[in-house]
N, C-alpha and C positions, 0 to 999 in steps of 0.2 A: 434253089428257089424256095420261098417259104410254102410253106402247108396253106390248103384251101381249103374253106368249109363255105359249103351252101346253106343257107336259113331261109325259110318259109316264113312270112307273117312278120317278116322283119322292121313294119313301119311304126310299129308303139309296141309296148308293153315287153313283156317276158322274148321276144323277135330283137328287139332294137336291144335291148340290154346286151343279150347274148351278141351282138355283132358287136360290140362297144365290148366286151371281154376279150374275144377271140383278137379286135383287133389291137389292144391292149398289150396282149400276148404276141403281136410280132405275126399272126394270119395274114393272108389274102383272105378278102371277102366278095361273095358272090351271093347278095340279098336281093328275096324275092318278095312283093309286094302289090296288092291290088291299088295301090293309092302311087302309084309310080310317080308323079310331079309330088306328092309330099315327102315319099321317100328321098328325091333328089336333092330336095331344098333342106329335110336334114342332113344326109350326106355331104350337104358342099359348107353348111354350118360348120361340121366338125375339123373339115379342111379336110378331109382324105382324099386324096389322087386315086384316077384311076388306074395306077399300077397298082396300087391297095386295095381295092373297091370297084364292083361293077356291081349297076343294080339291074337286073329283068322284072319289070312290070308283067302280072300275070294274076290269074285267080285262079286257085290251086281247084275250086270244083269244076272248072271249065276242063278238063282232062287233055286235049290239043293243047291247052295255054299252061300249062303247067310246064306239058313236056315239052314242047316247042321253047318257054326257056331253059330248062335244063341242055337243052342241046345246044342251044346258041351260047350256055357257058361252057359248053365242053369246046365249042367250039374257037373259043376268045380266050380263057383261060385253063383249061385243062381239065382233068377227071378232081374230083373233089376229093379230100382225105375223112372230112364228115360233111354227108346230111342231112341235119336236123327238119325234121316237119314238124315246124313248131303251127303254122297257120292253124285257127280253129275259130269256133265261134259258143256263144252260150247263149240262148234262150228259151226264156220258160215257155210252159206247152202246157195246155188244159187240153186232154183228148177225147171233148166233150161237142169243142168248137171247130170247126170243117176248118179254117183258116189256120188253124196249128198242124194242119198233118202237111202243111207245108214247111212249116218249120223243123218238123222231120226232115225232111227231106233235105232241106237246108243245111242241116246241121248234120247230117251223113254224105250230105254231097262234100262237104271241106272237110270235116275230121275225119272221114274214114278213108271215102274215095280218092280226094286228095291225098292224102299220107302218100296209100298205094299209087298215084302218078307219081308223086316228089319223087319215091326211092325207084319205082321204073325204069328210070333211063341210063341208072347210074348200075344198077346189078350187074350187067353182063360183062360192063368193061371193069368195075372193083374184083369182079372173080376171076376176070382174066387177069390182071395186076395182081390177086391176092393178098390184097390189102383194102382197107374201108370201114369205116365207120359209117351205121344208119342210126338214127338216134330218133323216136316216136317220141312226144310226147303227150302223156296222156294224163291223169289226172287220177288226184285219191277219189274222185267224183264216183269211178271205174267201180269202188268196194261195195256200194249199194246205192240201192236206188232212191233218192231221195224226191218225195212230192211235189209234183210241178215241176220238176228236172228230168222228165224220162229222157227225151230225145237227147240231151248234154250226156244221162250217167248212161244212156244205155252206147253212144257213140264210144264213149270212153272206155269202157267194158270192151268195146269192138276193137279200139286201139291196140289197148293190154293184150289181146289173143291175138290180133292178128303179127303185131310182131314176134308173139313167142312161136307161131306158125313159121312167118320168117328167119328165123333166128336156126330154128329144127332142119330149113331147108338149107342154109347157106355153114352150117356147123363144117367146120375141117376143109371152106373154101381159104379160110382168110379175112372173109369178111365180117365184122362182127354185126348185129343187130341189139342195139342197147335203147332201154324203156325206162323213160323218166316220169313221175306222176309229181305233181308239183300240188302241193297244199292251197294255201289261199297265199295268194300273191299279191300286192298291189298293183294293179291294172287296170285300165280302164274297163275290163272285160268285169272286173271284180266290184269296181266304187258303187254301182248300185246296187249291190246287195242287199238284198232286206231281212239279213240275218245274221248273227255274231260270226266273226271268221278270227277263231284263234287260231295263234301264232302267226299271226299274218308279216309274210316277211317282203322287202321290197323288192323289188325285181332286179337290182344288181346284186343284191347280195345272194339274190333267189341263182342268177347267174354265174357266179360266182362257184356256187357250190355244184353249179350242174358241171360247167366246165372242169372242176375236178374230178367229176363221177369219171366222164366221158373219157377223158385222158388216161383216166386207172381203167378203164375199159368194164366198169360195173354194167351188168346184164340188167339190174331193176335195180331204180334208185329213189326211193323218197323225200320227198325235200317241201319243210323242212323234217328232222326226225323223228319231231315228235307228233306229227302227220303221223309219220310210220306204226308209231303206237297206236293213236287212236285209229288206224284205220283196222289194223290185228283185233283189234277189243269190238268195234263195228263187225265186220268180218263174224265173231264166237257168239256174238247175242242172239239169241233164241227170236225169231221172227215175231213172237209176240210182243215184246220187250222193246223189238226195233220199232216197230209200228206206234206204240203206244208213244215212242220218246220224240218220233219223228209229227206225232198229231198233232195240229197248230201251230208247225216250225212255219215260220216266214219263206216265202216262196220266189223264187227265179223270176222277175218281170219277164212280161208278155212283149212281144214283139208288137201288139196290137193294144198295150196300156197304155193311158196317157202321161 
């Protein structure tokens, strides 16, 4: 039987690419999605069967409804070979204004707490099999904190650590836990940006390259690389230097701008 991987966030962007790779590659896929009727209507676009393809409608912050589908795929398809919790969300935040510390909240209910349901259900039986892939994706966002992005860089920060957490817990099960930070991508999550995004690469190619990380079983992966650079050079800048270059950068819309 071929290999199955479960995706998070699979109805646009950086989610939908990656399921169009894997299935490319000859996967089962078991894609997760809050938009379930729009998920469907591209899936029956592409013509995949469902001996190829099951989708579970779910919102990864709702913690019941995360794992609730995770188990109806163990249940219909089997234990997964990867994981991916790609689901996430990005909005800007002034923490000036009482209505953004909900977007906190927002934004650590799906990229953090979610992550931890997505890989939940799947631990106990990948370490009993001794085999598995969990794949985080997080973002170069993670290297510092940029203005009007705290709740995105400071989630993303949470990603990176909590899977090298995971990774320290399940070391010489079998199971691996692999962290992906993705640069600027083309995405809906990205198109309104109100700031230059170099190297901005597209999300199948963005795919493309994660799918080879994953397969070589890379623990941190940058994509694209020369993300990697600039984020090593961000990373050695003396806090005054950062500040100063980040003053008057163009800022993350508000959930609450028009």
């Amino acid at each position: 039987m071929s290999p199955l991987v479960f995706i998070t966030g699979a109805s646009s962007g950086i989610g939908q690419a990656m399921a169009m790779r894997y299935h490319q590659a000859g996967w089962r896929l078991a894609l997760v999605a809050r938009r379930g009727e729009l998920m469907k209507e591209w899936v029956h676009a592409q013509g995949w069967t469902p001996e190829r393809c099951q989708i579970y409608p779910a919102d990864v912050s709702v913690t019941e409804s995360i794992v609730s589908a995770a188990h109806a795929c163990l249940d219909k398809q089997g234990l997964p070979d990867v994981v991916i919790a790609n689901a996430g969300v990005s909005i800007g935040m002034d923490t000036a204004v009482r209505v953004d510390l909900d977007v906190v909240a927002q934004t650590f209910a799906v990229n953090n707490l979610g992550m931890a349901a997505t890989f939940h259900p799947f631990v106990a039986a990948m370490r009993a099999r001794g085999s598995g892939r969990l794949v985080g994706i997080a973002s170069v966002a993670a290297v510092r904190g940029l203005p009007g992005h705290g709740a995105y860089c400071a989630s993303k920060a949470g990603v990176v650590n909590y899977c090298e957490s995971l990774r320290g817990e399940l070391r010489g099960t079998g199971v691996q836990v692999l962290t992906i930070a993705p640069g600027f991508i083309d995405t809906p999550l990205t198109r309104g940006n109100r700031y230059p995004m170099p190297f901005l690469l597209s999300a199948p190619a963005f795919a493309d390259k994660a799918f080879g990380a994953i397969n070589a079983g890379r623990i941190y992966c940058v994509i694209p690389w020369q993300m990697a650079v600039i984020a090593k050079l961000l990373r050695l800048l003396p806090n005054r230097w950062f500040d100063r270059i980040m003053h008057g950068r163009g800022r993350k819309a508000r959930q609450a701008d028009p």
